[in-house]
C-alpha positions in Angstrom: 119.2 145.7 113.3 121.4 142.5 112.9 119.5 139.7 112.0 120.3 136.2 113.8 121.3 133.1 111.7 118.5 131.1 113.8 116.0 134.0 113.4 116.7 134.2 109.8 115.8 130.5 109.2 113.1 130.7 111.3 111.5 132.6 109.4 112.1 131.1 106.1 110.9 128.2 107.8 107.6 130.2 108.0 107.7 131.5 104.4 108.0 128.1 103.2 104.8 127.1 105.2 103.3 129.8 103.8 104.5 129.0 100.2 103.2 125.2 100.9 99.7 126.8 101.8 99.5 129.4 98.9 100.2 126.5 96.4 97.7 124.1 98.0 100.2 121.0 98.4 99.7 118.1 100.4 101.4 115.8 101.9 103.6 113.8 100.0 103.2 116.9 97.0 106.8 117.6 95.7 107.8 121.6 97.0 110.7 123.5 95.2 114.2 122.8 95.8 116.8 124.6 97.8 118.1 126.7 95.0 114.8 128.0 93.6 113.6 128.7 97.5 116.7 130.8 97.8 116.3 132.6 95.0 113.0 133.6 96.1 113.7 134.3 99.4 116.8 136.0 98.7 119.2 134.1 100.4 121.8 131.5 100.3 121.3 128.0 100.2 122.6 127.2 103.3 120.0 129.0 105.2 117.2 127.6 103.4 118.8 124.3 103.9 119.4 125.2 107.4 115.5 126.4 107.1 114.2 123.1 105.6 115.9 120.6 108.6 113.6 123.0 111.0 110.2 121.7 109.1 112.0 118.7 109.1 112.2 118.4 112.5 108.4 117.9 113.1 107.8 116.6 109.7 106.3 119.6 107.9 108.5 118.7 105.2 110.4 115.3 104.5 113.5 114.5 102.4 114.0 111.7 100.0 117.3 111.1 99.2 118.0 111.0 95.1 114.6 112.3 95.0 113.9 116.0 96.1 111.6 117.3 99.3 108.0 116.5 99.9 105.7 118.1 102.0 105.0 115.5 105.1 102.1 114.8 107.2 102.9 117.3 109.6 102.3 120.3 107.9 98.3 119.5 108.7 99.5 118.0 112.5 98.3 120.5 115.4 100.2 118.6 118.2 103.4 118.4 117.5 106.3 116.6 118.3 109.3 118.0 120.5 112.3 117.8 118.3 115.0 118.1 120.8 114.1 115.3 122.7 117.2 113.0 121.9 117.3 109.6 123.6 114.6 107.3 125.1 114.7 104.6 127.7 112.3 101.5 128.2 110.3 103.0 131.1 109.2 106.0 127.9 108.6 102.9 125.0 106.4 100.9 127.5 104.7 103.5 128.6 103.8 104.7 124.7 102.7 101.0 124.2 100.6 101.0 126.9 98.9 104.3 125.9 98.4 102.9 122.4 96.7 99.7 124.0 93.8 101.5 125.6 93.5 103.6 122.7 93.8 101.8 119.5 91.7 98.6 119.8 88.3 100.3 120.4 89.9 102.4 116.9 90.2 99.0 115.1 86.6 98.0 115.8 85.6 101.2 114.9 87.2 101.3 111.4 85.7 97.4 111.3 82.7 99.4 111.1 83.4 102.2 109.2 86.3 101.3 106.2 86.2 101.6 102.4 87.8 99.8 99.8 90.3 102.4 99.5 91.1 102.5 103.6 91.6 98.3 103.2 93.6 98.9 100.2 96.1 101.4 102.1 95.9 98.9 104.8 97.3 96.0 102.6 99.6 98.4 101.3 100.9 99.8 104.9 101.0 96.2 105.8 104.2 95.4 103.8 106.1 98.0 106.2 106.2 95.1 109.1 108.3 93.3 106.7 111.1 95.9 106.5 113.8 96.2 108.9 113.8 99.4 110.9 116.8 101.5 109.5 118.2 104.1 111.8 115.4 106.7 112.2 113.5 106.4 108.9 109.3 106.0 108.9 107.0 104.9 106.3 105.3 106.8 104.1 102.0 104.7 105.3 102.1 103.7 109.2 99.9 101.1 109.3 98.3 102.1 112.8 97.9 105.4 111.2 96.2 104.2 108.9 94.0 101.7 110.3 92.9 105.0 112.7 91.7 106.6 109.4 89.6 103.6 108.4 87.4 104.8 111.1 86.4 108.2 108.8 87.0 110.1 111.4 89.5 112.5 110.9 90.6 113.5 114.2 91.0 109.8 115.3 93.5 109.5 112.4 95.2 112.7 113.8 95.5 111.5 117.2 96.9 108.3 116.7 99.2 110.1 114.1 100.0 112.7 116.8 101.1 110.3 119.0 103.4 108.6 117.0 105.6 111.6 115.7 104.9 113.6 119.3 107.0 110.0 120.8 108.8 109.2 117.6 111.8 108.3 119.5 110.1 105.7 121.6 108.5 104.4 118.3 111.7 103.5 116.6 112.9 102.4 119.6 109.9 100.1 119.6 110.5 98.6 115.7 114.1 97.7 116.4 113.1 96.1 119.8 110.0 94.3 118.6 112.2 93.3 115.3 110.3 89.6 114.6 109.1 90.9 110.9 107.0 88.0 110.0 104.9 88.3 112.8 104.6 91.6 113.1 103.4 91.3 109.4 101.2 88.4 110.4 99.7 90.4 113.4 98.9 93.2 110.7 97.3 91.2 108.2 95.3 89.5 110.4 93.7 92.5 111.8 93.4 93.8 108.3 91.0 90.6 107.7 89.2 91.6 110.6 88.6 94.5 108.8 87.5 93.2 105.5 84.9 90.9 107.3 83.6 93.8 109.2 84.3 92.2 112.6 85.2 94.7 115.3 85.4 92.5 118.2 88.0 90.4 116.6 89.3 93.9 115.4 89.7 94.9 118.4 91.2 92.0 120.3 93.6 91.1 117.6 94.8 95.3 117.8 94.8 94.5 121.7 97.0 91.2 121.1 99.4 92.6 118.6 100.1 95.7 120.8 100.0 92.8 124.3 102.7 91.4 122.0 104.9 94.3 121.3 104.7 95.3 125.1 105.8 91.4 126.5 108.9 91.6 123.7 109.7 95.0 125.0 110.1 93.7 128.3 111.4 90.2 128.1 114.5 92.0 126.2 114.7 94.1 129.1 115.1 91.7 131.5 117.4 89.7 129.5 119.5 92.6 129.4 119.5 93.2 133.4 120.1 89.4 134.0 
């Protein structure tokens, strides 16, 4: 029996997984490169290239350019996002900042609550994202909402909100090049991260609800200034 180009990297794609299991890597671990997989697999390098954009595609795996691969976040991600969803439209962005407004500030004031010294410190460090311009499709390594949802402790909070964000990954680019005022989005960040450090989770959670009010009012004054 013939064996299908797709099929065959399909199921590299799984031994790859498996591989990344066996050797207990986590995200952000270095994995072999294409030539070693292929020589273990026994195949070319084009198919576990080929194999490699599929765990790309939902971010089991992530490549750094002059770097190597890594394995991402979504190789421990049980929702995961639909990579053949192409293009977004504003109705899909607003309605994936209105979702994250009735779920992430009662998240802030629960991480108020709940953070360490090392959740602040990946907050400060996340927090240098806002600052960046959003280039094409690229994401942090740190999300800063993601990781203000693991300053809570609880790990499936941190999934959720991570879910979310790489299940409508579109809509969230779409969302940093349309809310594209770095400094405040920086500002918004940091003062919600010294909500944090002073263990307040009502200002936690109305600065979250504010930053996100902000995103959402951006998002739709560009809109109309683009019908008028």
């Amino acid at each position: 029996m013939t064996i299908s180009p797709a099929s065959l990297s399909q199921r590299i794609a799984d031994g790859i997984v498996d591989l990344i299991r066996a050797d207990g890597l986590a995200p952000g671990d270095a994995i072999a490169s294409s030539r070693e997989l292929a020589r273990r697999f026994e195949v070319t390098t084009p198919t576990v290239r080929e194999a490699l954009r599929r765990l790309e595609a939902t971010d089991v795996i992530r490549f750094r350019h002059g770097s190597g691969t890594y394995v991402g976040d979504g190789m421990r991600r049980r929702l995961m996002a639909n990579p053949h969803v192409g293009t977004t439209d504003l109705a899909s962005v607003l309605e994936l900042v209105e979702a994250r407004r009735t779920l992430e500030p009662p998240i802030a004031a629960a991480a108020a609550l709940h953070r360490t010294d090392n959740h602040l410190a990946a907050l400060e460090r996340a927090s240098e994202n806002a600052l960046r311009p959003q280039r094409a499709d690229e994401r942090p390594d740190e999300h800063f909402h993601i990781a203000l949802a693991a300053a809570t402790g609880n790990p499936l909070l941190r999934e959720t909100v991570e879910a979310l964000l790489q299940v409508r990954r579109v809509d969230q680019i779409a969302i940093r090049h349309g809310y594209d005022d770095r400094e405040r989005d920086h500002r918004e960040h940091v003062e919600i991260l010294e909500a944090l450090r002073d263990a307040d989770p009502v200002a936690a959670a109305d600065l979250t609800r504010s930053h996100l009010d902000s995103i959402h009012a951006a998002l739709a004054a560009r809109a109309d200034e683009a019908t008028s």
